[in-house]
N, C-alpha and C positions, 0 to 999 in steps of 0.2 A: 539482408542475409536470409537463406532459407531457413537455418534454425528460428530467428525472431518469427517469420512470417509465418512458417507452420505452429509455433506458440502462440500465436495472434488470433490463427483462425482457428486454432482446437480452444482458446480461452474463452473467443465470440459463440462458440458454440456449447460452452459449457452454459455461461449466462443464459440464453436462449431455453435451457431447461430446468425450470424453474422449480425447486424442490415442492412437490406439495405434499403438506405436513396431513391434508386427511385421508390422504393414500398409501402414510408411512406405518408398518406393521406394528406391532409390537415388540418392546425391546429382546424379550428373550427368541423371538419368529427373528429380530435380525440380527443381535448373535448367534443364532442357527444356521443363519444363509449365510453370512462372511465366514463362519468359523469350518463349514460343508464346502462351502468353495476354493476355501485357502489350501485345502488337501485335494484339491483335483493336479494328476501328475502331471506335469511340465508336457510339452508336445513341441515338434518343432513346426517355425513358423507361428504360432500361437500368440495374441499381446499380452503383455502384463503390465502393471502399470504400480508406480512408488508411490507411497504412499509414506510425510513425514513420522518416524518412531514416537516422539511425542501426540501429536496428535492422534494415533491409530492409540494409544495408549491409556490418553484422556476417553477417547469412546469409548474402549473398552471399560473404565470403569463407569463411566456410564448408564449401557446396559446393562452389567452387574449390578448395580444398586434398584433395579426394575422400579425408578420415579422417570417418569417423561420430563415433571417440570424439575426435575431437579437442579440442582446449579451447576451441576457436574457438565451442565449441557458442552459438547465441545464446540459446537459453530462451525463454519462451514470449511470443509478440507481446506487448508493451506501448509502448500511445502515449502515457505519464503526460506527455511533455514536448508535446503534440498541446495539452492542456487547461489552460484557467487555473485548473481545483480540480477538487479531487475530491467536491465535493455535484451541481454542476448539468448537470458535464463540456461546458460550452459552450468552443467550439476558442479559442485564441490568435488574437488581431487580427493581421492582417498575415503569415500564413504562407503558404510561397513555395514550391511545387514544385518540386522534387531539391535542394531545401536542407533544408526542414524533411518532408517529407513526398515517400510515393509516393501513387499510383493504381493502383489494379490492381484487373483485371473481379471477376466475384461468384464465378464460377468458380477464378479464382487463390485470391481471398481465403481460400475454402472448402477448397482444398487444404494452406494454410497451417495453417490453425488446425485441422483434422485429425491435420495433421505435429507443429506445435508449443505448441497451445493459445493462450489467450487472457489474459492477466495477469488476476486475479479481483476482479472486480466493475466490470471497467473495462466500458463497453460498444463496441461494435463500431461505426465512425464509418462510416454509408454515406449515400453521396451519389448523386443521379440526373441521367444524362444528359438535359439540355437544350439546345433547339434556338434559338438565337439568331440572328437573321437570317443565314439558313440557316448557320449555323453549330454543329457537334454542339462541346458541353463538360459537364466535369461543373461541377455546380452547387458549389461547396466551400461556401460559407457561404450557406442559404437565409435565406428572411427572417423574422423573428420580428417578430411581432405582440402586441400586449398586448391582451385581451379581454377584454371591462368588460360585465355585465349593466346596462341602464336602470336601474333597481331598485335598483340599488347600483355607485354610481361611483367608492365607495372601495379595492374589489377589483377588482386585477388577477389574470389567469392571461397567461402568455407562451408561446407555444404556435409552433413552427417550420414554416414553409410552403416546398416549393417554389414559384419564382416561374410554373410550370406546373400548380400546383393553379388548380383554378378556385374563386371565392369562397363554392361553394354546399360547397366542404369545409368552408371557413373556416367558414360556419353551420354544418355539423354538428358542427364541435369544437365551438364556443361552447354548442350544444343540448344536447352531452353534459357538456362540462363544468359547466353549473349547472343541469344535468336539470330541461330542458326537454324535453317530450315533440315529438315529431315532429308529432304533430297539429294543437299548438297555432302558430298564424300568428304568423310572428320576422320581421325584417329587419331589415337589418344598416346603421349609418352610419360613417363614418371622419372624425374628428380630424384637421385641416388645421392645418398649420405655423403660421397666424395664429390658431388657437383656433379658427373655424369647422368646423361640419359640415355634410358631406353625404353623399345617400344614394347606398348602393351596389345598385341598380338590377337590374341585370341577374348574375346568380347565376352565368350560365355561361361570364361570360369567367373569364380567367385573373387569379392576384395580378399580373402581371407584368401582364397591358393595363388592370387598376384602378391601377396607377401604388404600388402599397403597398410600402413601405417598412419594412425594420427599425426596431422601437421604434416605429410608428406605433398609435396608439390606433384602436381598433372597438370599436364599440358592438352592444349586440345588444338589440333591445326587442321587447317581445309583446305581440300587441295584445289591449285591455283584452276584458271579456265584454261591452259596452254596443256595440262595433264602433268603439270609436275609437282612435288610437296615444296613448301617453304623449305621445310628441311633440308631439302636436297639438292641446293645451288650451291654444290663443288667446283672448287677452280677447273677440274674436269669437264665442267656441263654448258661453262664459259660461252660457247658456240651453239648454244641451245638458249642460254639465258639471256645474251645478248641482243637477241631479236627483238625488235618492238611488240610491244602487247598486240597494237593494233596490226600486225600483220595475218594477213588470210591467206590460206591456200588449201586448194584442194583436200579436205581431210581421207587420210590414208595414204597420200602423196608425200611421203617423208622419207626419206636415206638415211642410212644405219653408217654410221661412221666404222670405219677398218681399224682394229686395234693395235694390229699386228697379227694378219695372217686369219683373219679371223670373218674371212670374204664368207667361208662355209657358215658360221653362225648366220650371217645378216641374211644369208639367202635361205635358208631354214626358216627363219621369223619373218620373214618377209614373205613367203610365202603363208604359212599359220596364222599371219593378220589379215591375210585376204580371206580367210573362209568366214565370209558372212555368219554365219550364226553360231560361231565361236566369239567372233569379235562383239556381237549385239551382247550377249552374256557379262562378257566384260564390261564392256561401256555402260549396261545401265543397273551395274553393280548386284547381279544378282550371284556371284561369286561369293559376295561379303557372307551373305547365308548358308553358306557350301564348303566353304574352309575347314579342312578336317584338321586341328593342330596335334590328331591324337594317334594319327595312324603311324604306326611303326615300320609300314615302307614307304611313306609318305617322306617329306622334307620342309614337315612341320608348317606346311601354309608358305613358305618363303618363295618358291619357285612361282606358287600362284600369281603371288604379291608383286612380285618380279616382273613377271610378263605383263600383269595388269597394267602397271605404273606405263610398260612400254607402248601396252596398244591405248593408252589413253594421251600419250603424247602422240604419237604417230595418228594419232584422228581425231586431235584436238585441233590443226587446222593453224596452227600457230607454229610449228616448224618446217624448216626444207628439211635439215636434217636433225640427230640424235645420237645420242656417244652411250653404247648398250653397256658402258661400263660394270654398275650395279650387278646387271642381269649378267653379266660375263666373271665377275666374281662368284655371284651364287651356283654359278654351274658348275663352275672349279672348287667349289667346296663340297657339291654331293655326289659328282661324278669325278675324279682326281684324274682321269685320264685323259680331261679339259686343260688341265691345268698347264699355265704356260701361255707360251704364242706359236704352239706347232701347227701345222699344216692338219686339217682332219678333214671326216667324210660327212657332207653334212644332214645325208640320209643317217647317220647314227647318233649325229646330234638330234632330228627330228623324233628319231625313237626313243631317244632319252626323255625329250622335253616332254614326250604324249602322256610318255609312264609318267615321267613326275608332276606332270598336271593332273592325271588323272586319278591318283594317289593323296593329293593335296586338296584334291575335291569330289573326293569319293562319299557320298551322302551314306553310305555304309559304315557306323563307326565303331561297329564291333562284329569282324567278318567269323560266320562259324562256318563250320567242316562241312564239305561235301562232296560227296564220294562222284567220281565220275564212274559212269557203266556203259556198257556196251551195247548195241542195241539187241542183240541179242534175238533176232528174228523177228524183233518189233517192228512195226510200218516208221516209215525214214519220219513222217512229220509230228509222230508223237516221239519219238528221239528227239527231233529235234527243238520241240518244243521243251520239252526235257532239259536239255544242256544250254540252250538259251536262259530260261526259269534257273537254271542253276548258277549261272554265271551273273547274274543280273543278282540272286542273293550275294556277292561279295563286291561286285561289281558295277558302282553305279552311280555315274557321274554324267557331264556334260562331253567328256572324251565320246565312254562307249556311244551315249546318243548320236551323236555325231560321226566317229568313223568305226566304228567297230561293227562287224558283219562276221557270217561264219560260214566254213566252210564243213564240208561233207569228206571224211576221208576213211578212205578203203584201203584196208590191209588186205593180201592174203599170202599163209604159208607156200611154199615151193612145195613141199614136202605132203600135209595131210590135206592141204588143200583150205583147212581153216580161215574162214573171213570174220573179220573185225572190222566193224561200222560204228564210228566215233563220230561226233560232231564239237567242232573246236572252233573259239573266235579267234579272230584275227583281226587289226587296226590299219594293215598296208598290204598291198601284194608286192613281194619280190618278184618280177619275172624277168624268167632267161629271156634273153635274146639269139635267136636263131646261129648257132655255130657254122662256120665255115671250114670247109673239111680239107680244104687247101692250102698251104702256108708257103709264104714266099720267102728262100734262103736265101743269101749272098755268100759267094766260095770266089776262092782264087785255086785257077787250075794252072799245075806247072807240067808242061811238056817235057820231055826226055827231051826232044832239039835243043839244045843251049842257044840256037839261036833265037830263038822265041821267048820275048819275056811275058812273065805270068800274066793270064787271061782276069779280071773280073767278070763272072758271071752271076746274072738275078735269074733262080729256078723257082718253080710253083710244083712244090709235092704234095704228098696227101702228109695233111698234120697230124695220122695217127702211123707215119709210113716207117720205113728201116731205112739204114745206110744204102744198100741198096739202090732203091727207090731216086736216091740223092746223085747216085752213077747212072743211073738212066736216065734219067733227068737231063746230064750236063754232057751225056754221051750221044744228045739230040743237037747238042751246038758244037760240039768240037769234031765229032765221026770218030772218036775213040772208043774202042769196045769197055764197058764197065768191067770186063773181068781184068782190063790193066790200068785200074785205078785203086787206088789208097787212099783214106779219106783220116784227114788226124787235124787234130784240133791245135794252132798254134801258140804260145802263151809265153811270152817275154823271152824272146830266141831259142824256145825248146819246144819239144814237143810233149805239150800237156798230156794227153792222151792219140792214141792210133786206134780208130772204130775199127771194128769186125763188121760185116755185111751185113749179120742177122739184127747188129743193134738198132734201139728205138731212135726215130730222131728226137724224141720228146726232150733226151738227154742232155742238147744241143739248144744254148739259150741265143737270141738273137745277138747279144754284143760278142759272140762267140766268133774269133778269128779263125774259119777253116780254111784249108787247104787240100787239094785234091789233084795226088801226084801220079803222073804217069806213070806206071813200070814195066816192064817186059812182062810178056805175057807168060815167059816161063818163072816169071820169080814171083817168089810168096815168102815173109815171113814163117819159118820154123818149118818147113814142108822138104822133108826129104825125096820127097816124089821130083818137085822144080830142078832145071838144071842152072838155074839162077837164084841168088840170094839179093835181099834188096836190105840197105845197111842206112840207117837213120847218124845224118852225119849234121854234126854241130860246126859255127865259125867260133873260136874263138881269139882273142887277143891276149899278148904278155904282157900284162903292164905294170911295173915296179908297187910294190904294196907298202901300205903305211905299219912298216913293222920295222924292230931294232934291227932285226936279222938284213943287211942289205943283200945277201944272197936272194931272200925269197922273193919270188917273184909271181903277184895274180895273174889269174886268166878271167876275163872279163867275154861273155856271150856279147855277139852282135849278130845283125842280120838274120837272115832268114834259112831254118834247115831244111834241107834234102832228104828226099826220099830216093837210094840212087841204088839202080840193078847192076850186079856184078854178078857176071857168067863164075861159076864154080870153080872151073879150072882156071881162073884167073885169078885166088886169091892170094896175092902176094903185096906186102906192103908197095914195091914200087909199079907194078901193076896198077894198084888203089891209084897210088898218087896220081899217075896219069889219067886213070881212069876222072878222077874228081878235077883234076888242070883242065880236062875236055869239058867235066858240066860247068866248069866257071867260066869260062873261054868269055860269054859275052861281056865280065865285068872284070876280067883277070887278064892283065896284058902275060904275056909268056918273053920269059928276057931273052934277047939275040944270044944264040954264039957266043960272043965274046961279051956276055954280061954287060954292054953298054947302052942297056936301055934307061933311059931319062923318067921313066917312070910321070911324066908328065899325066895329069890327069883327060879325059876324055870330055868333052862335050856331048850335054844329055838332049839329043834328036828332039825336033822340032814334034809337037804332038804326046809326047812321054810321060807319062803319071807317075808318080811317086806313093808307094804300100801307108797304109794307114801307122802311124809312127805307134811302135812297141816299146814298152819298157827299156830306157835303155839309162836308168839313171845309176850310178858308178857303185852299184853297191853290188855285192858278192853273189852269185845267183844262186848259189843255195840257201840264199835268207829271203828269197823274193816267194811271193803269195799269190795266188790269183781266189781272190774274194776268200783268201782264209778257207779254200778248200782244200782236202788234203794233198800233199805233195804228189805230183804226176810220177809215174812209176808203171804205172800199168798197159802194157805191151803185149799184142799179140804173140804168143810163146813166152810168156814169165814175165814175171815184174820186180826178179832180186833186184836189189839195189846194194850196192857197195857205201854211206856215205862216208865222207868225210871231209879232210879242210882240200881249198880248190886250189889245188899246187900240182907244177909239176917237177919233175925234179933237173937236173942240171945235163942232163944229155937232151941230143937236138932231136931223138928220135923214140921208136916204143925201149920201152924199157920192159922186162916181165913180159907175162903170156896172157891169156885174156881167153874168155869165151869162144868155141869158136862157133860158128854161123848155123850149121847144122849139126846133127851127130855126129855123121859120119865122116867130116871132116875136116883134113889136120887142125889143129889150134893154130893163134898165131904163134904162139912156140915155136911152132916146126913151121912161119912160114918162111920162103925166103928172105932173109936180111938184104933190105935195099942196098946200095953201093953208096960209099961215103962222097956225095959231092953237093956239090949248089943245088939246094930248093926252094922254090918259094916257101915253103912252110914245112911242118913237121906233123904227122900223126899221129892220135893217141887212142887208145883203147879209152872209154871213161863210159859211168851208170846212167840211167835215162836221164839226170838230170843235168850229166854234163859238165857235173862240178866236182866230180874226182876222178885220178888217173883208177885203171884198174892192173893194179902191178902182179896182182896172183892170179892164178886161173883152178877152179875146182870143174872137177870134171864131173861131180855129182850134181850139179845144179842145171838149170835150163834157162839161164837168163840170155837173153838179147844180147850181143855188143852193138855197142853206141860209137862212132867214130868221132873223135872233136878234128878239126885242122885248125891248127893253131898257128899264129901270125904273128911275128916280131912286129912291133912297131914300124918301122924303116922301111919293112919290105911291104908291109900292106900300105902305107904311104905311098910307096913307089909305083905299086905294080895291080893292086884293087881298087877300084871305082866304086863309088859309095852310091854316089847318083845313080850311076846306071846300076848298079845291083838292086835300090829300091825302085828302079821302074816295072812300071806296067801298063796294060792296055786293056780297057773298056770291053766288053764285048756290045752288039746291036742289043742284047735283050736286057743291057743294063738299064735302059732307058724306059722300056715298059711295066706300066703299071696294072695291077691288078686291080680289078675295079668291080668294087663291092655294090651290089645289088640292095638297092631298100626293100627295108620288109614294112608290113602294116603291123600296127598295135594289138590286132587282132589274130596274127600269125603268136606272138610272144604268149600273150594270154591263153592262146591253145596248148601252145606249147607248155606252158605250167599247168594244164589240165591233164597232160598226156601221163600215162603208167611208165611207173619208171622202176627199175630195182633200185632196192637200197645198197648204201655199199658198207665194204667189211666193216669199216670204222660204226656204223650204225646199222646194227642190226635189230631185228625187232624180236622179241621173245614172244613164243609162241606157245600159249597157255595148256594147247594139245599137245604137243610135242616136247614140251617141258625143255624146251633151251632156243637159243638164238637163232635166228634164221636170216637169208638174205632174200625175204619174203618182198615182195612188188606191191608198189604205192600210188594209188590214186589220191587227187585231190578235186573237190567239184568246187564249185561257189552255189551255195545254200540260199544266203542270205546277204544282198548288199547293205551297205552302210548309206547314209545323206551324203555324208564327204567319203569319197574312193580316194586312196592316196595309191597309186600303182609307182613302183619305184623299180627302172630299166637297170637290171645287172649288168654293168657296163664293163666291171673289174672283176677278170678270170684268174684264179691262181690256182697254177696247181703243186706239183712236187717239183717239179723243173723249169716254172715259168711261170710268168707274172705279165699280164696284159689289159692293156684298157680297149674294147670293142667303140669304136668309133661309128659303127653302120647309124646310118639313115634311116630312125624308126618314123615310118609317116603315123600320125595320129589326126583324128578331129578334133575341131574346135566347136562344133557343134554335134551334139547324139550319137554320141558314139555306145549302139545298141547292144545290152550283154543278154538280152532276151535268148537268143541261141547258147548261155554260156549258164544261165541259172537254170537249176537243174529243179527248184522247189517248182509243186503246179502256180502256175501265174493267175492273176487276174487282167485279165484280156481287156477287161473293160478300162483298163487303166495301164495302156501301155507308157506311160510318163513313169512309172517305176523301175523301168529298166533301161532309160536314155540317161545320158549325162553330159552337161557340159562342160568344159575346160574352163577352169578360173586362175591357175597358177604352176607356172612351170619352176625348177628349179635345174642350174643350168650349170655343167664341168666344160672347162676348157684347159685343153692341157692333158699332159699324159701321168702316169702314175707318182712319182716322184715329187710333180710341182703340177701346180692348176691354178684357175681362178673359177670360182662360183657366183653366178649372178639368178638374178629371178625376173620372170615377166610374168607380172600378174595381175586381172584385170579388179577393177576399184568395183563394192558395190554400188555404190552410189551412183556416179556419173555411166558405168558402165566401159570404160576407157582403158583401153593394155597401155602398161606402162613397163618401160625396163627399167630394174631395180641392178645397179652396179656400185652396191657401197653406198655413200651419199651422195653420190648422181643417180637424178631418175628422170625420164626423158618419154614421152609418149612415142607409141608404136602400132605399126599395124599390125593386123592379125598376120598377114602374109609374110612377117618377121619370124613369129612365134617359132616354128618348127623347123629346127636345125640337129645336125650330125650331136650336139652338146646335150641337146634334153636329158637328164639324169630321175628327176622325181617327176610325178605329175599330180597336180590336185583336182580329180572333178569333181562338180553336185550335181544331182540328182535332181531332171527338170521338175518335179512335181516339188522340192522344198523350195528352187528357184521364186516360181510361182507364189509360193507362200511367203516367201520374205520381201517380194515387190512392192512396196505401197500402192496402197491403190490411189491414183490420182482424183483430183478434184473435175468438176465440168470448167471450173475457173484454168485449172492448172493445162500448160504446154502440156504438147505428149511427149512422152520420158524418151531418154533413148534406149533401142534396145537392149538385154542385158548381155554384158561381157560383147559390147558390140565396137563401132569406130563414129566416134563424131564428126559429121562432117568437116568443119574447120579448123583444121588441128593441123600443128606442127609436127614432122616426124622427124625421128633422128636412125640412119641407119645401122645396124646391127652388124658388123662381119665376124 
């Protein structure tokens, strides 16, 4: 036991000083010095040592009687009545100050046992002043702890702590006593009152702020050679634990198992374990020193501990792969927007993970206030040494060392012309990638000939162009002048919205069904100038509804609506009718004379395409949504709407009066009443959206009439072609593609250097001018980092639209030169400060909605690109690496390269080159 042995050897050394009796004062000179020393005030950390109440009592009268020979003599200190035995000499429960025991400093004690000796074999009881809310006392009974190796839980050692030791002694007894080498990675858990354990975390608080108590059980475990704890062989890890010990592989060559969806995490960490001198940090535990558990944006050491455990299995050489489960809980607990198995971005997990490492090992542990300032006309490198110096007092861990650089940014007013020169770090560059100012629509054009079914056309406009734009476009394939075109958005058999010419196309999303209808060139919505009106005409269907009422009967949208020109003086219902018999002609038989057509359906022409299938499921169309945006209604000339329930009532024809077309003429009130006989269908007046009759007519309002034709069952069975109404025809420019030009890495990077205004949403206040400005922003690069993390803006959103940029960024793989990009004066002499080479890609596939993320990343050690896909990982060439996917990139900096090389022996092969291809190697290809 440590207690015996430390009583053993403080007893051997008591003997060894052997009282000499001609060197001992006089009695009243050593009642002067015990009685002078027992009132020196308490200190903490200080010893003091017991001394038993009878014996200190017997000397005391003693020296009072001033005879040296007298009988009173007391003999030599002994505290036998101090201890409950003489093996472990642990003190008596419950002893009481100047009843059973004194105190007295190191110095009195020392003067005693000089004087009088030590009873033999007893040891010497000392105790250390401690400070207890701010209170000095000697500690009399510290806390004894029982220490248990992982390894064997049947052995105890009991080993005595001040409540003022801090836990990182507590490990090194534990280390020493079951020789454990210092080298080897320990840490320590405690035994909780209900059986539970947990981990003792932070090494350098004290026993007294771990809450440890006498007789409380510690554990002490080592972590295995594979990089994992005893602890932590969960049925989870199954697949990890199951490997033989004696297995070898490549260390760093290990796959990150998929948890569900969680491809972005592993290509994130898979990348960040290949940056060499992050991962050496790790592995040769100098983390353990750096753990801040006290910082308030930190996450308490856990996130460090996390990733640790990960990069020491992953280059422990004993796995193919690893189940980041642990590590995927702890991210779900200090980021919640992890939480789950959703699809994420694994650039913003990367920026999570930087902060909260860098937070968790900020050597910073109590950050003070610091004002940023401006430069203020000062020369840029004492600025910038400035905001560097400042940033590094709050700031300052093995992250900033590693990727954190700064940049140079320039404000200036529009207005007084005021500049502001800031210098700010940064740990990644976001950059744009090169915009394309061309965007390729897809439209269906419908001809006035009814005999021509709708055209598909692919157009290339300008993507910041107008409606417009989109009629010249498509009036280069068909020779139709754009002034007799209509361009309207379709959306579940109605017409979402009808564009005006001036509109943006920005407004117009790609899944967006347009149409673009022919009209007379004298007809225009609401234009009393036109000698022609163009009438937005719906199909609908009568089909019995699920109501008590058997009278009522729905109208159900099908098919696709018209855009259709009606000369002025022809507005008469049976006019219309005809008019509309003629544009359906291609899919609408017309009954013989004597009504005996078979209504047989038609055979769909060899070559015939069939319209993209629209909404057509049996529900009521004024309940139906497109993306929950607001109801269509908005029409060139007004957008009243009437609604209501979608009925019509029991006559075959209009009922009431209705809007009429322009101002100035008649309503349908006053048009002629068709003649009462056979027609295919019947006509109604009803609101854009097609789903109510319009039985009144106000002459005050300006809204649109909307025409439905409505169809019995029987007779659209008979006499309408469903097939042939949905056909269409291809045009030749459907087939062409637009084909995106690659750009260089170096194009992008410029392009994030370029001046840009700011926009409304962020303005910048301008300290002259006393309010907000849409002042212009430069940014330089000041100062690279060791590790460049450049990360390609792939995903564009804006107000109207959401897109992933797929172009072809070409990058190097070797020295890729920002010399022409850093703006601070260089040293010439050391152009290896401004090349980098490529050590880690992180890679999207896939479009916004869904993807998969993989990583190719080269090993330090062997020098070898490897594709990282989950827990497959497959070596690769360089000439793999660079594809349309690249999303993040990690380079280093050839001058750290160099430094983290080992240098080889004259014994040793020569290495291969680094981030290079071994000759003999198996590849697996990429597509």
């Amino acid at each position: 036991m440590a207690a015996v042995a430390q009583g053993q050897a403080a007893a051997a050394a008591a003997e060894d000083r052997e009282p000499q009796r001609e060197a001992v004062p006089g009695l009243a000179s050593q009642r002067r010095q015990i009685e002078n020393g027992r009132g020196y005030p308490l200190r903490a950390g200080e010893s003091w040592f017991l001394v038993e109440q009878r014996w200190y009592k017997q000397w005391e009268v003693y020296v009072q009687g001033g005879d040296q020979d007298s009988s009173a003599f007391p003999g030599c200190i002994n505290n036998a009545e101090l201890f409950e035995d003489q093996v472990n000499w642990r003190l008596k429960k419950g002893l009481v100050e100047g009843e059973d025991y004194v105190l007295l400093p190191a110095a009195a004690w020392h003067y005693l046992v000089n004087w009088y000796g030590l009873e033999h074999g007893q040891p010497p009881i000392e105790r250390k002043v401690v400070e207890l809310s701010s209170i000095q006392k000697v500690e009399v009974y510290p806390v004894e702890l029982l220490l248990i190796q992982h390894s064997d839980m049947d052995t105890a050692h009991t080993a005595q702590f001040s409540c003022t030791d801090s836990i990182d002694l507590v490990l090194r007894t534990a280390q020493e006593q079951y020789l454990v080498s210092p080298q080897e990675e320990t840490r320590l858990w405690i035994q909780n009152a209900e059986g539970s354990f947990e981990r003792l975390c932070n090494t350098r608080v004290t026993v007294l702020d771990a809450a440890l108590k006498t007789g409380q059980v510690v554990i002490m475990e080592t972590r295995n050679k594979d990089g994992t704890w005893p602890s932590a062989q969960l049925p989870a890890m199954s697949s990890a634990s199951e490997e033989d010990e004696d297995f070898q592989v490549q260390p760093g060559v290990c796959g990150l198992t998929n948890l569900g969806n969680t491809c972005f995490m592993n290509s994130a960490l898979q990348c960040l374990s290949n940056v060499p001198q992050l991962t050496n940090y790790f592995l040769k535990n100098r983390y353990l020193e750096e753990l801040n558990f006290c910082n308030p944006l930190g996450m308490k050491g856990e996130i460090a501990e996390a990733y640790a455990d990960l990069v020491k299995q992953a280059w422990s050489g004993h796995h193919r792969s690893i189940v980041p489960h642990v590590f995927k809980t702890k991210v779900g607990h200090f980021a919640s927007q992890f939480l789950g198995y959703q699809q994420h971005d694994s650039q913003e997990l990367l920026s999570f993970l930087l902060d909260g490492l860098h937070e968790d090992l900020n050597r910073v542990k109590k950050k003070e206030y610091v004002e940023l300032c401006d430069a203020a006309g000062r020369p840029d490198q004492e600025v910038a040494q400035e905001a560097w110096q400042n940033h590094k007092r709050r700031n300052d861990s093995v992250i900033v060392d590693t990727f954190h650089g700064l940049f140079k940014s320039t404000v200036v007013c529009p207005d007084c012309g005021n500049v502001s020169v800031t210098f700010d770090p940064f740990c990644y560059l976001s950059v744009p990638l090169p915009m394309t100012y061309k965007r390729v629509m897809e439209v269906f054009f419908v001809s006035m000939d009814p005999r021509r079914k709708p055209e598909q056309h692919r157009l290339v406009v300008p993507k910041k162009g107008n409606i417009s734009d989109l009629c010249v476009a498509l009036a280069k394939h068909t020779g139709v002048s754009p002034e007799r075109m209509m361009v309207a958005d379709v959306f579940s058999h109605r017409f979402y919205k009808i564009y005006q010419l001036e509109e943006s196309l920005s407004s117009i999303l790609d899944r967006d069904d347009i149409f673009i209808y022919e009209v007379s060139g004298r007809a225009a919505i609401g234009e009393n100038s036109r000698e022609d009106v163009v009438l937005p005409v719906y199909l609908r269907e009568r089909t019995p509804a699920q109501d008590y009422n058997s009278s009522y009967y729905g109208l159900m949208l099908f098919g696709h609506p018209l855009l259709v020109s009606v000369p002025r003086d022809r507005l008469s219902w049976d006019a219309l009718y005809h008019i509309l018999l003629y544009r359906l002609s291609r899919y609408v038989t017309r009954p013989s004379s004597d009504d005996e057509d078979d209504g047989d359906e038609k055979a769909q022409p060899p070559g015939a395409h069939t319209f993209p299938p629209l909404t057509s499921s049996p529900v009521p169309a004024d309940l139906e949504d497109k993306d929950n945006l607001p109801k269509p209604g908005h029409l060139a000339g007004g957008s009243s709407q009437d609604p209501g329930p979608e009925q019509a009532g029991p006559s075959s024809g209009v009922v009431g009066g209705s809007r009429a077309p322009v101002d100035n003429s008649p309503g349908p009130s006053h048009w002629p009443q068709r003649a009462r006989r056979k027609h295919l269908f019947t006509l109604q007046t009803v609101n854009s959206n097609g789903t109510s009759d319009r039985s009144t007519f106000n002459e005050d309002t300006h809204a649109q009439p909307y025409i439905a034709i409505d169809w019995e069952p029987e007779m659209k069975k008979r006499y309408y072609d469903e097939v042939e109404a949905e056909g269409y025809v291809k045009h030749d420019c459907v087939g062409y593609m637009l084909k995106k030009a690659p750009v260089r890495l170096q194009e992008c990077i410029k392009l994030f250097t370029t001046t840009e205004t700011l926009e409304k949403e962020n303005p910048w206040y301008c300290p002259n001018c006393k309010q907000h400005q849409l002042a212009t922003k430069k940014l330089d690069l000041w100062m690279l980092p060791e590790t460049l993390i450049i990360h390609l803006k792939r995903f564009s959103y804006t107000k109207f639209s959401r897109e992933k940029l797929d172009t072809l960024v070409e990058f190097p793989i070797r020295d890729l030169d920002f010399s022409n990009f850093v703006i601070k004066p260089q040293n010439e002499s050391a152009p290896e400060l401004y090349k980098y080479d490529l050590i880690a890609v992180s890679n999207h596939y896939g479009g916004l909605r869904d993807g998969h993320y993989t990583t190719f990343a080269c090993n330090k050690d062997s020098g070898q690109w490897h594709y990282f896909d989950d827990n497959n990982v497959s070596p690769v060439t360089e000439n793999q690496i660079e594809s349309k996917a690249a999303y993040v990139l990690f380079y280093q900096r050839q001058d750290v390269a160099r430094r983290l090389q080992p240098q080889p022996s004259l014994s040793d092969p020569p290495a291969s080159p680094a981030c290079g291809t071994p000759a003999n190697s198996e590849f697996i290809v990429i597509n």
